[in-house]
N, C-alpha and C positions, 0 to 999 in steps of 0.2 A: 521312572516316569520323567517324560521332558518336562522343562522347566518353558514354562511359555511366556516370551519376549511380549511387551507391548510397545509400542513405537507413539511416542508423544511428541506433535511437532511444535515444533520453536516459534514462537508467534513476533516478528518484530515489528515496530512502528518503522511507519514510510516518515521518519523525520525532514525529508523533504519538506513534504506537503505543507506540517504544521509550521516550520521555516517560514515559507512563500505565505502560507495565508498572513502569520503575526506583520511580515513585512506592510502587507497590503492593509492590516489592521479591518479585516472581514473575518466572520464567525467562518463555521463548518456549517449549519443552515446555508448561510451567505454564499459558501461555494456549492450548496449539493442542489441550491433552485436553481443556480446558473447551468449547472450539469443538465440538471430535470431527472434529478433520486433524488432518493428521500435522506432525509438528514441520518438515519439509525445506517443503511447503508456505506455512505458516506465516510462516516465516525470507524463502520468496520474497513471499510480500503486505508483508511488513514491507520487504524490500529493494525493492522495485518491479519485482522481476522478473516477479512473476504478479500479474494479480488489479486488472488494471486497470478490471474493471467489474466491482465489488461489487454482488453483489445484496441485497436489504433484508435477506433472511432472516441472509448474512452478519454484513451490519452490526449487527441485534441481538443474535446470538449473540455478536460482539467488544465489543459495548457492555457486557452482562452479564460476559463472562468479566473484561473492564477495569473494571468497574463505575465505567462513566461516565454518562452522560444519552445517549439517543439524538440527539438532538438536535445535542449537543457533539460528538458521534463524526462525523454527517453534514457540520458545518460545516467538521470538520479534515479529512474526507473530498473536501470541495466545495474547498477550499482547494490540497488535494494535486494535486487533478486539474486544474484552472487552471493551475495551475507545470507541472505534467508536460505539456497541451496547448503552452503557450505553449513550453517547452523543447523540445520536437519537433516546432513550426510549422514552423523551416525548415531545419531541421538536416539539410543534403546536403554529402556526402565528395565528392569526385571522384575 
């Protein structure tokens, strides 16, 4: 009898995020009204549990609400997502 693989993925934090808010000294509410999500939302993109394909419109809405440069936001975004691929390339439980 096969032995059956489960595939459990790697959940990382966008350390980004939480970076740029502390700078700015505003909560995750603070930034998820400025977006217009809801705070639980919010808490999940910043944990890695949601939001693993950001769409542009997201990302400048979090760029403005962090008031960072689109730019810097896409780069730490391009950044997150490499680690999160590479961390969940071969990660199988048995």
């Amino acid at each position: 009898m096969k032995e059956k693989i489960v595939y459990k993925k790697v959940k990382l934090h966008r350390e980004y995020l939480k970076v740029q808010r502390d700078k700015l000294k505003v909560t995750g509410e603070d930034v998820s009204d400025k977006i217009g999500i809801s705070y639980h939302y919010y808490a999940q993109i910043e944990n890695g549990e949601k939001g693993c394909k950001l769409s542009v419109r997201m990302l400048l809405k979090m760029a403005q609400a962090l008031e960072v440069d689109i730019c810097n936001l896409i780069e730490s975004e391009k950044a997150y997502i490499e680690s999160y691929d590479k961390a969940n390339k071969f990660n199988f439980n048995a």
